[in-house]
C-alpha positions as CSV (number, residue, x, y, z in Angstrom):
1,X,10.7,17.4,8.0
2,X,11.3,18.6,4.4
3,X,14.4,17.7,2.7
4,X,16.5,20.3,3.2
5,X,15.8,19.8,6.8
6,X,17.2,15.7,6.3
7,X,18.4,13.8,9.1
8,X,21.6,11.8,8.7
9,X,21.6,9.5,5.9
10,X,18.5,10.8,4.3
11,X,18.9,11.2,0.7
12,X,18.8,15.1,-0.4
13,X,20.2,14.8,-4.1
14,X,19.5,12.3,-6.7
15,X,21.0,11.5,-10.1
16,X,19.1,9.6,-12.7
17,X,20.5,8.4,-15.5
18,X,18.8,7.8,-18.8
19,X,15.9,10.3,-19.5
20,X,13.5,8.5,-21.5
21,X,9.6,8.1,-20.6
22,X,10.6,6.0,-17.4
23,X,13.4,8.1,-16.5
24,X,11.9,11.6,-17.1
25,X,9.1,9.9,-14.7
26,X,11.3,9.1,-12.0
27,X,12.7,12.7,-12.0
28,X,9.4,13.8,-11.5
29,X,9.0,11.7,-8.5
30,X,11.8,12.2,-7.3
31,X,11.8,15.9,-7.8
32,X,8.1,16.5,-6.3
33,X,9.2,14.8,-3.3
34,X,11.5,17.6,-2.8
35,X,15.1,16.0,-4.1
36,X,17.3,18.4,-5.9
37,X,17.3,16.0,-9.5
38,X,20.4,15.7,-11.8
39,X,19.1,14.4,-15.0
40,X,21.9,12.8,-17.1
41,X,21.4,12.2,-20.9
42,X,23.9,12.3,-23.2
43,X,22.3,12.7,-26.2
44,X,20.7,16.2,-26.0
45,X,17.7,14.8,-28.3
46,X,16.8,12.6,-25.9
47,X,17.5,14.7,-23.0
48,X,14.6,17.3,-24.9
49,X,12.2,14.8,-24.9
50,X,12.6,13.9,-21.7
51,X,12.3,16.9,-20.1
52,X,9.3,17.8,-22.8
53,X,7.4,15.0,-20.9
54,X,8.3,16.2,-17.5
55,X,6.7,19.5,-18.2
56,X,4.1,17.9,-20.1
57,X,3.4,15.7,-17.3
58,X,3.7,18.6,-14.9
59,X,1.1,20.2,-17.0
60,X,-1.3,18.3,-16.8
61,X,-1.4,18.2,-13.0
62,X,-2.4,21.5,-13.2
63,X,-4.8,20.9,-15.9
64,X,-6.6,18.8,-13.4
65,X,-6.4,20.7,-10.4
66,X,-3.3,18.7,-8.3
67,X,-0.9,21.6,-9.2
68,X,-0.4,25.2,-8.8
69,X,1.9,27.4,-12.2
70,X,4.2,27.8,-8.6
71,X,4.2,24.5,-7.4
72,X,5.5,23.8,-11.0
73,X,8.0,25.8,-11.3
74,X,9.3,25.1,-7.4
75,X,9.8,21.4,-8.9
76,X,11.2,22.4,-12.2
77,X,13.6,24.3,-10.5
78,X,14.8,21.6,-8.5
79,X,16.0,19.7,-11.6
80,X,18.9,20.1,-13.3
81,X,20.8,18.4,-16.3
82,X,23.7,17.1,-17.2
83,X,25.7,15.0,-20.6
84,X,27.8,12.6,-18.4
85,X,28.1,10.7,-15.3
86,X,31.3,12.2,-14.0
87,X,29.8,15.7,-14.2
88,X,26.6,14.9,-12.9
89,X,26.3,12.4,-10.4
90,X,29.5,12.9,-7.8
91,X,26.8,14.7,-5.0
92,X,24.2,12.1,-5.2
93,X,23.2,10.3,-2.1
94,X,21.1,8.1,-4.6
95,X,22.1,7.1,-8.1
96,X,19.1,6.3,-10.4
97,X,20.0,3.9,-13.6
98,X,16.6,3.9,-16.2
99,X,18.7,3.2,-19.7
100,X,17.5,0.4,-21.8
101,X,17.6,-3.4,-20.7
102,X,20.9,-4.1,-21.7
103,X,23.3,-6.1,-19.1
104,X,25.9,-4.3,-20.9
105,X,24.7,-1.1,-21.1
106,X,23.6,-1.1,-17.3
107,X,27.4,-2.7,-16.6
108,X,28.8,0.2,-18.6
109,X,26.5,2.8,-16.5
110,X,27.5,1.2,-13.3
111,X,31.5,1.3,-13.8
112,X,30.8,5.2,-14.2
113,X,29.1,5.3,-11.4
114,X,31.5,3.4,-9.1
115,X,34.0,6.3,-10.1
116,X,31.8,9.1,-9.9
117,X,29.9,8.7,-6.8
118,X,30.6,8.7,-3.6
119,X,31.7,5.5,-1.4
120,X,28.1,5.7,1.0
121,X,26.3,6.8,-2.2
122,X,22.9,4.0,-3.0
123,X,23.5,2.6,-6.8
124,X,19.7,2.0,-8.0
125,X,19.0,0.0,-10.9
126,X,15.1,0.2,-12.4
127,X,15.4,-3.4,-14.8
128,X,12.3,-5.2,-14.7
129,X,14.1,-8.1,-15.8
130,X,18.2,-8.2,-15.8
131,X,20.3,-10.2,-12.5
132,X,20.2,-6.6,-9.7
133,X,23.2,-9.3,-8.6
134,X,25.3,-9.6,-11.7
135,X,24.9,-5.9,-11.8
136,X,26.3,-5.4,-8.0
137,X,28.8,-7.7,-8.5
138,X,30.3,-5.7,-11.1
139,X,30.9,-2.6,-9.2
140,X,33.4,-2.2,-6.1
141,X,30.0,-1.6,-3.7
142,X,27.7,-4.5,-4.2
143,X,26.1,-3.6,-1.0
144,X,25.1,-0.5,-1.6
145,X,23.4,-2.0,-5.1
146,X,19.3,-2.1,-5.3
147,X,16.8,-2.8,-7.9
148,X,14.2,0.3,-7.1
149,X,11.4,-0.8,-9.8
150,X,9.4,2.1,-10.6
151,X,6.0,1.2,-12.4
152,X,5.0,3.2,-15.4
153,X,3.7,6.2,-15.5
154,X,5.6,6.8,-12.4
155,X,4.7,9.8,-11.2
156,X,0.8,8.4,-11.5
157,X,1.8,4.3,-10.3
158,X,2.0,4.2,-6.3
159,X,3.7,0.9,-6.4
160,X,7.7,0.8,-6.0
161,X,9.6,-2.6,-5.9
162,X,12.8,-2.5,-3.0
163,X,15.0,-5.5,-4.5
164,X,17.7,-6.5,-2.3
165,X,20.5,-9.0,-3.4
166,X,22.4,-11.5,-1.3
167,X,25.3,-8.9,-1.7
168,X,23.0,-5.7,-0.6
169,X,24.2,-3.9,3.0
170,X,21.7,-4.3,6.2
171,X,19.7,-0.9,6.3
172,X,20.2,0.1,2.4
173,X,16.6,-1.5,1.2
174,X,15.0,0.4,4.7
175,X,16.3,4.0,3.4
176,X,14.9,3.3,0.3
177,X,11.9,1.9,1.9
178,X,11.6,5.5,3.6
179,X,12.6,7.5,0.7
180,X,9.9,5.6,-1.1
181,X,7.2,6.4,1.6
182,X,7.9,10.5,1.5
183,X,7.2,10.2,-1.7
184,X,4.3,9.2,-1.3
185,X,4.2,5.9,-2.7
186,X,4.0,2.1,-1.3
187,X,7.3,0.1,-1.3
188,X,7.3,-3.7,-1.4
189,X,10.5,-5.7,-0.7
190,X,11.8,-8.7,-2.3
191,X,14.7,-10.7,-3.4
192,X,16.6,-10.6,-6.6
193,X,14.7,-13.1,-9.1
194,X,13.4,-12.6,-12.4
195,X,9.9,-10.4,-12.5
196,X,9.8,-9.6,-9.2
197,X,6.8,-9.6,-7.4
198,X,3.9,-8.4,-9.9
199,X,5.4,-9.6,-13.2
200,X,5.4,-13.5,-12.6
201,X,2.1,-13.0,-11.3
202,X,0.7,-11.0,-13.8
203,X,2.0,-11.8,-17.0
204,X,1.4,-15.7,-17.0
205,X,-1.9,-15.0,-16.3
206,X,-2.0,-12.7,-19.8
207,X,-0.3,-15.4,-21.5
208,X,-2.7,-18.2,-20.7
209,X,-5.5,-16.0,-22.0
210,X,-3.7,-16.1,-25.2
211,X,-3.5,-19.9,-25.2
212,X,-7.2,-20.1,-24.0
213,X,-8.3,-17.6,-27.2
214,X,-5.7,-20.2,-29.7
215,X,-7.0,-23.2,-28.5
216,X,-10.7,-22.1,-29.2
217,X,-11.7,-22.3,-25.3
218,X,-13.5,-19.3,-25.7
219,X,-13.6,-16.0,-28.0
220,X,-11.6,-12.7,-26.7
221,X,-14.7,-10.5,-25.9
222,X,-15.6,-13.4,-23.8
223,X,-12.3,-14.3,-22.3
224,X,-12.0,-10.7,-21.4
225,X,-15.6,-10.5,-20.3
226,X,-15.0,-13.1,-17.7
227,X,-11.8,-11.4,-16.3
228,X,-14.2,-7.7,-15.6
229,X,-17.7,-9.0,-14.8
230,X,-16.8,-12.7,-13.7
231,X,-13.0,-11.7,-11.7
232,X,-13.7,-7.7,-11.1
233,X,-10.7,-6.8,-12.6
234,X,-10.1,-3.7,-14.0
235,X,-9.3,-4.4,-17.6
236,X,-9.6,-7.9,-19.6
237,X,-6.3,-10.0,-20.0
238,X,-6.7,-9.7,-24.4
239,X,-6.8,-6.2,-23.8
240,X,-4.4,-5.5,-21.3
241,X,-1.9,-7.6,-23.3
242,X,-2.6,-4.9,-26.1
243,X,-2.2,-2.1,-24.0
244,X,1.7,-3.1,-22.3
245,X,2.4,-4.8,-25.7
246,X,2.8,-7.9,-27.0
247,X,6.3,-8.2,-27.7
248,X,7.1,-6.7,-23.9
249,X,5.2,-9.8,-22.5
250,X,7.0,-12.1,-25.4
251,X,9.9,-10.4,-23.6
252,X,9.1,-10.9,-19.9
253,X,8.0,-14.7,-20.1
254,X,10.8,-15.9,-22.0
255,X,12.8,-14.1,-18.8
256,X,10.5,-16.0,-16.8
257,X,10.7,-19.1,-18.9
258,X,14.5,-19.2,-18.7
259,X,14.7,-19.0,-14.2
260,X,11.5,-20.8,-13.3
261,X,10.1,-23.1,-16.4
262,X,7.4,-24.3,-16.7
263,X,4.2,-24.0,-19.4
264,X,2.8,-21.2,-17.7
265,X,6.2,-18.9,-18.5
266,X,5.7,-21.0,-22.3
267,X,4.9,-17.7,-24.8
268,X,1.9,-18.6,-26.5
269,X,2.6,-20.0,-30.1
270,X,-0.3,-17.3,-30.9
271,X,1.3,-14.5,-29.1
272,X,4.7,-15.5,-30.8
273,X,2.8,-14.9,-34.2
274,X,1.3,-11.6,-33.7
275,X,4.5,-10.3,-32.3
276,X,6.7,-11.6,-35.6
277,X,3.9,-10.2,-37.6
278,X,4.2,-6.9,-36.1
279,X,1.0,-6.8,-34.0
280,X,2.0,-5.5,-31.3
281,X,-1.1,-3.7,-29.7
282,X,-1.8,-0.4,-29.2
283,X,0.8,0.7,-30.0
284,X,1.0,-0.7,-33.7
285,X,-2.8,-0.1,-34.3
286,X,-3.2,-3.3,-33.8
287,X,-3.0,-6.3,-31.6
288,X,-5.9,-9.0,-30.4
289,X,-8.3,-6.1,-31.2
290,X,-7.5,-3.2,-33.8
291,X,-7.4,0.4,-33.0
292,X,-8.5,3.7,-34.2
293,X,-7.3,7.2,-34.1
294,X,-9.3,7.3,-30.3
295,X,-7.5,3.7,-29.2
296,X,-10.4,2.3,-28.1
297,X,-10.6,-1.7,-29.7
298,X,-13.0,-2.5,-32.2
299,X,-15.6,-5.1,-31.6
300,X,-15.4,-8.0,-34.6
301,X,-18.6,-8.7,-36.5
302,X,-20.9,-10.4,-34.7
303,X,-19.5,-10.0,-31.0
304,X,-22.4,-8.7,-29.3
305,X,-25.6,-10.5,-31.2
306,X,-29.1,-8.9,-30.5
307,X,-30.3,-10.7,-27.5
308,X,-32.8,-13.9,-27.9
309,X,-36.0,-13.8,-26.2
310,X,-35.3,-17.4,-24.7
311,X,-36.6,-20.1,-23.3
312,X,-39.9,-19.8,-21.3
313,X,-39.4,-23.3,-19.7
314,X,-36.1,-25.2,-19.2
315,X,-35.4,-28.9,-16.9
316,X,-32.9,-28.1,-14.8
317,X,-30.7,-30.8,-13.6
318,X,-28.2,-31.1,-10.7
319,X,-24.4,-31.8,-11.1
320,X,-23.0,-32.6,-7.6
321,X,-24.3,-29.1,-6.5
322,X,-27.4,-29.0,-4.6
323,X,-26.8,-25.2,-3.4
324,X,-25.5,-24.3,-7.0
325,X,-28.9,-25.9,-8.2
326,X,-30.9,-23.8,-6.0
327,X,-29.5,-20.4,-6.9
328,X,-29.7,-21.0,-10.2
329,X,-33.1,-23.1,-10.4
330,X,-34.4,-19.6,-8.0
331,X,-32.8,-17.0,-10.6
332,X,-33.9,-18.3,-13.5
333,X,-37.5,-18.8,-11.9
334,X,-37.7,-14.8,-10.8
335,X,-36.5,-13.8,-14.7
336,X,-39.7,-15.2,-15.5
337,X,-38.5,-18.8,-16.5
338,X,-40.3,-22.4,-15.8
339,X,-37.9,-24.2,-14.1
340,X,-38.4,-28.2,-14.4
341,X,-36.5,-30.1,-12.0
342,X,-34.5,-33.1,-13.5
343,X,-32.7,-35.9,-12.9
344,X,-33.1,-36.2,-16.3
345,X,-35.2,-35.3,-19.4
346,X,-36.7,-38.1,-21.6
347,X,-39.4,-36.2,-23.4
348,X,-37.9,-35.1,-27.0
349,X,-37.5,-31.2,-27.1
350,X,-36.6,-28.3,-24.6
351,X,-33.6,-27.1,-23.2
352,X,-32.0,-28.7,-20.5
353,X,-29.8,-26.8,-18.2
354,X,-27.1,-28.3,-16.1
355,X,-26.3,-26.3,-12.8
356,X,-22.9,-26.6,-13.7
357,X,-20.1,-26.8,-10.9
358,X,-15.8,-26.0,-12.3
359,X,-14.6,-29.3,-10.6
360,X,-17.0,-31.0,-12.6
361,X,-17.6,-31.8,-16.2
362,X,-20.6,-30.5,-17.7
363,X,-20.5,-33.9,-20.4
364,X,-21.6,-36.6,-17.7
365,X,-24.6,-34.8,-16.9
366,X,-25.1,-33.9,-20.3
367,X,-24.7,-37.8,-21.1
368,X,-26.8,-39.0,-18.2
369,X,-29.6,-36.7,-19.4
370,X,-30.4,-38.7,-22.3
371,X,-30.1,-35.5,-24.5
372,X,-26.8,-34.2,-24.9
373,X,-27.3,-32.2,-27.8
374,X,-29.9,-30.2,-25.6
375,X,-27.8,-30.3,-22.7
376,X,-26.3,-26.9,-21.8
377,X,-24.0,-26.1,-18.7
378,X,-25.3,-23.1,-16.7
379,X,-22.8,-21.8,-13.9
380,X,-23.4,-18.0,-12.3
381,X,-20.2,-16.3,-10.9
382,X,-18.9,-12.9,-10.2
383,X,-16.1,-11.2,-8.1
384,X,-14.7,-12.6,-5.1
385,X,-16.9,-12.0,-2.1
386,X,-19.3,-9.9,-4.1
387,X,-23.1,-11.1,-6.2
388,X,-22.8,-13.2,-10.0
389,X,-22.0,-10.8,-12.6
390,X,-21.6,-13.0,-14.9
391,X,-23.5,-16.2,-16.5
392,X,-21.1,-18.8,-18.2
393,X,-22.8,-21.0,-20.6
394,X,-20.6,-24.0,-21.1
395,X,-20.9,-26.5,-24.2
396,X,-19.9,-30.0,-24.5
397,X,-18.6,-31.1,-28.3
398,X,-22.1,-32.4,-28.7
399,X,-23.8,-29.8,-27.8
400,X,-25.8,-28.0,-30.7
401,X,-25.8,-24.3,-32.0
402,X,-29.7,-23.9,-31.1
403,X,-29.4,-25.4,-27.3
404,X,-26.5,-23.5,-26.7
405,X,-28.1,-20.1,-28.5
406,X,-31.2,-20.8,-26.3
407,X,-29.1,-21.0,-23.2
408,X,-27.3,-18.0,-23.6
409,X,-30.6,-15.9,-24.2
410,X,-31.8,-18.1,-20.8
411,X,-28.6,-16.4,-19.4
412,X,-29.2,-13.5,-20.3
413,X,-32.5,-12.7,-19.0
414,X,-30.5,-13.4,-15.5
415,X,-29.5,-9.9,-16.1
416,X,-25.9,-10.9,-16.0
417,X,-23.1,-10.8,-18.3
418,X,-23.0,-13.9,-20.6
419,X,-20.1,-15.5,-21.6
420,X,-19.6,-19.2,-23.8
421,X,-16.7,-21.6,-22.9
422,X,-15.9,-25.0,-23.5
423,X,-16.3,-27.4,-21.2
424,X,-13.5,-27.8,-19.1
425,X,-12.9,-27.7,-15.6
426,X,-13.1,-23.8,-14.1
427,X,-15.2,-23.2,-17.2
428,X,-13.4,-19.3,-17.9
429,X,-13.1,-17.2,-15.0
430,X,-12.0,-19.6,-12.6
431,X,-9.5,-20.8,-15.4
432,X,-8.3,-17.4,-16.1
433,X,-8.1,-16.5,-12.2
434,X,-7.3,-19.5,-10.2
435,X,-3.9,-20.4,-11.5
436,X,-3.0,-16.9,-10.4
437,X,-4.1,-17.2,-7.2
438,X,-2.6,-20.4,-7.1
439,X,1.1,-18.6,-8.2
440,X,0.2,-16.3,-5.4
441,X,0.4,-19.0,-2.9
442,X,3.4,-20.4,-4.0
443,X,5.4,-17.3,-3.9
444,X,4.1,-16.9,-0.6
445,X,5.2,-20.8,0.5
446,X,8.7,-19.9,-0.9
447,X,9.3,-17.1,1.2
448,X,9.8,-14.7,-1.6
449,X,7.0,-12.2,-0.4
450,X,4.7,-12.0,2.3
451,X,1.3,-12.4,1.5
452,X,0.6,-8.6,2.7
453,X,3.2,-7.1,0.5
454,X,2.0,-9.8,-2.4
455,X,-1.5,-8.4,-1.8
456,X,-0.2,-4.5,-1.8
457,X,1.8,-5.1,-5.4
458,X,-0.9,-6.6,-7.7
459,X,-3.4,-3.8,-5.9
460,X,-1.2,-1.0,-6.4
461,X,1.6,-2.2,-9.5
462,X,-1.7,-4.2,-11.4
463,X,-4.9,-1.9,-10.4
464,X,-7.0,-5.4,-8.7
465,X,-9.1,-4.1,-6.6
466,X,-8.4,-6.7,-4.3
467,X,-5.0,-9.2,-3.9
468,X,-4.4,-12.7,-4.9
469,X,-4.4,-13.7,-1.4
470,X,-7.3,-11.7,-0.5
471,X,-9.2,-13.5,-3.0
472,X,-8.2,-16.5,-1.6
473,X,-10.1,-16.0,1.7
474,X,-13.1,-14.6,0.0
475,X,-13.7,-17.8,-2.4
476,X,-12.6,-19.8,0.2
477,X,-9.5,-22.2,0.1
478,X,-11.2,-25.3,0.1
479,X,-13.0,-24.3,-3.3
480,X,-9.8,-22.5,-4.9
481,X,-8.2,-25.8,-4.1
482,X,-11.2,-28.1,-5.4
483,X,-10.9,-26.7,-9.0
484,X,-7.4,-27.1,-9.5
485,X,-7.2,-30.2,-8.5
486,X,-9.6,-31.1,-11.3
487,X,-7.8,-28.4,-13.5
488,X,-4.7,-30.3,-12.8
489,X,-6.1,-33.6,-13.2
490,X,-7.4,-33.0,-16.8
491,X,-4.3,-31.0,-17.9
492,X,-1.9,-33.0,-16.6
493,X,0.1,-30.5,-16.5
494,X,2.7,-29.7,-13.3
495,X,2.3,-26.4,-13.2
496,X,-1.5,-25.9,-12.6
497,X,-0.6,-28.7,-9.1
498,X,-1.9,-26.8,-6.2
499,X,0.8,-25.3,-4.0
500,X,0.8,-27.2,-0.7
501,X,0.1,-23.8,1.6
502,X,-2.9,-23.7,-0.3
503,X,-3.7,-26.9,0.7
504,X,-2.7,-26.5,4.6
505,X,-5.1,-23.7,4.6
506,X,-8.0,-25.5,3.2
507,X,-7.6,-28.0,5.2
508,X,-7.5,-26.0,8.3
509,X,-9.7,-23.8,7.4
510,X,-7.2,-20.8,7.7
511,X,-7.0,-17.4,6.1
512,X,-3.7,-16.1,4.3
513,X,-5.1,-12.3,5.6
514,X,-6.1,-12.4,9.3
């Protein structure tokens, strides 16, 4: 059924309101779908620009094969533009508010809106951060108020948050729902709180990378590193940061920090500084990496080293893990390396590797050893479910420069990615990705989200190529829940205490994804 063929209460028209890059995005949406589009814009520069990028953006669908010149202008047709509210929006079925996130700017749009539209007309706001509620409450329809939370690019991002308010109408969030779906995108539902689904996720997770890169835990081609090759995911943290901007995450956490607490929702005190001195990413030329004319980041001196021959025989000593040993002891043996088993290494000279375990500190074997400056940690890791991708070499603060040199050439002739971290527990993959998944779990223990729809936003809103929850079950509760419990223990700190659903289902042995 097309459109224009639209059973009762399906919506045929929509206005959108604001026609910057997120607005001029929804149109396009919108408008492909087969909605007749009122773009309203009162200031006729910004209504050029916007509809420059619509084209633009409609051009390059052609350009790569996923448009026809006709299938263009079919579309283009459909839109049409207005300077005001009362002249554009009175035979929308759905109002579309994408202005700038101002509470009184959005309150101002709304009071037009409540005049202009019709009483059964939807009243749509896109914030990715203001109270959906206070903004309903304002109007003389709170019912028929919504947060629809487009990502950006929109016509390119599949994801599209359905917030609902304790004031929204029964059946209002499930005709977006099935708007959303003939457009061919994914919606997910949730309540009204700040960040939604994806953003308390994802941008606590960018911010501890920032404290992890301040506090020297490891450097930011390695903390990235261990996000692609250790996690799978599709872009480091450091750069990802770059690429949304650091002053729009400064933004977001302190939205965060204000409804939820805690130090995870804390800005950085080194993401504070690049932000007041301007650094703002990409889009300033420069952020945690700098950028050229092609915006691709520029390695720092001495990032990637030649590789190091290495070791030809190392002792290899156990750290609560027999099975870690194994692999490892076995890897290292088919790169060609002598393996000598431990306990422990008396004989001056030679690198001693500890099979290194994240609930564990690398320093007690390293003490036990009777060596420590020769001790190294050793752990092998890669994506959830899938083969090590990456070798982290862990130090202890006695460690010295030539062990831990000779361990990452030992690492490397694994094949794998190496990456150097301090020793702490979940070295640097597991402490980049398991207070995530951790988050995960607690949103799903609140109620906020189901673990499907949790799953289906960071896949489709944050690229993952799998969900939190889904990573979960691959790794296993019982070990998700082992490491921060010794994260937690050594921080101290309340927010990395593991949720108790993730605890009932390592204890049962359950998955969150049947």
């Amino acid at each position: 059924m097309t459109r224009g063929e639209a059973g009762p209460g399906q919506i045929r028209e929509a206005a959108v309101i604001g026609l910057g890059t997120m607005g001029a995005g929804i149109a396009e949406v919108l408008a492909r779908g087969g909605c007749t589009v009122v773009a309203i814009e009162a200031n006729h520069d910004f209504l050029a620009r916007g509809l420059a990028l619509l084209h633009a953006s409609l051009d390059r669908a052609i350009a790569r094969g996923r448009l026809t010149h006709d299938g263009k202008a079919e579309i283009v047709a459909r839109v049409r533009v207005a300077d005001t509210i009362a002249a554009g929006a009175a035979g929308a079925d759905l109002a579309v508010e994408a202005v700038p996130e101002s509470m009184d700017l959005k309150r101002d749009i709304f009071a037009q809106l409540d005049q202009a539209c019709r009483p059964d007309a939807i009243l749509a706001t896109n914030t990715s951060s203001l109270s959906i509620t206070a903004i309903a409450a304002g109007t003389q329809r709170p019912g028929r108020v919504v947060g629809l939370h487009f990502f950006n690019p929109a016509p390119a991002m599949k994801l599209v948050e359905v917030i609902s308010t304790v004031l929204t109408a029964p059946g209002t969030a499930e005709r977006l729902d099935a708007l959303i779906r003939d457009l061919g995108k994914t919606p997910v539902n949730a309540g009204d709180r700040a960040g939604f689904v994806v953003n308390p996720l994802l941008v606590p997770y960018l911010n501890e990378a920032a404290r992890l890169l301040e506090t020297g835990h490891a450097s930011r081609e390695d903390i990235d590193k261990a996000a692609t090759a250790g996690n799978g995911l599709p872009m480091g943290p450091l750069a990802l940061l770059d690429l949304v901007g650091l002053d729009v995450a400064v933004s977001v956490l302190e939205i965060l920090q204000a409804e939820f607490g805690g130090s995870r929702n804390q800005p950085a005190p080194l993401l504070r500084r690049l932000v007041e001195a301007g650094l703002t990413g990409r889009k300033g030329g420069r952020g945690f990496y700098e950028y050229g004319p092609g915006q691709a980041p520029a390695a720092s001196p001495g990032a990637n080293p030649p590789p190091l021959a290495g070791p030809a025989t190392v002792t290899l000593i156990e750290n609560g893990a027999p099975a870690l040993t194994a692999d490892l002891g076995r890897a290292l043996t088919k790169a060609g390396v002598d393996v000598v088993p431990g306990p422990a290494a008396t004989a001056d000279g030679g690198l001693i590797l500890i099979a290194a375990e994240p609930a564990r500190r690398v320093l007690d074997a390293a003490l036990a050893s009777g060596r420590p400056a020769d001790a190294v940690g050793l752990h092998l890791t890669g994506p959830p479910g899938a083969a090590p991708a990456l070798a982290e070499v862990i130090v202890t603060h006695l460690t010295a420069p030539a062990a831990a040199a000779a361990a990452t050439a030992a690492a490397g002739r694994l094949g794998l990615a190496p990456v150097t971290c301090q020793d702490r527990p979940g070295f640097l993959a597991a402490a980049l990705l398991y207070p995530q998944l951790n988050d995960a779990a607690r949103m799903a223990q609140e109620g906020y989200a189901t673990p499907a729809d949790i799953d289906t936003a960071m896949m489709l809103g944050a690229g993952y190529p799998r969900g939190p929850l889904q990573m979960i079950d691959l790794i296993g509760a019982a070990e998700v829940l082992g490491v921060l419990t010794a994260m937690h223990a050594a921080s101290g700190d309340p927010a990395l205490a593991p949720a108790p659903l993730l605890a009932e289902h390592a204890a049962a042995g359950t998955p969150f994804r049947a």
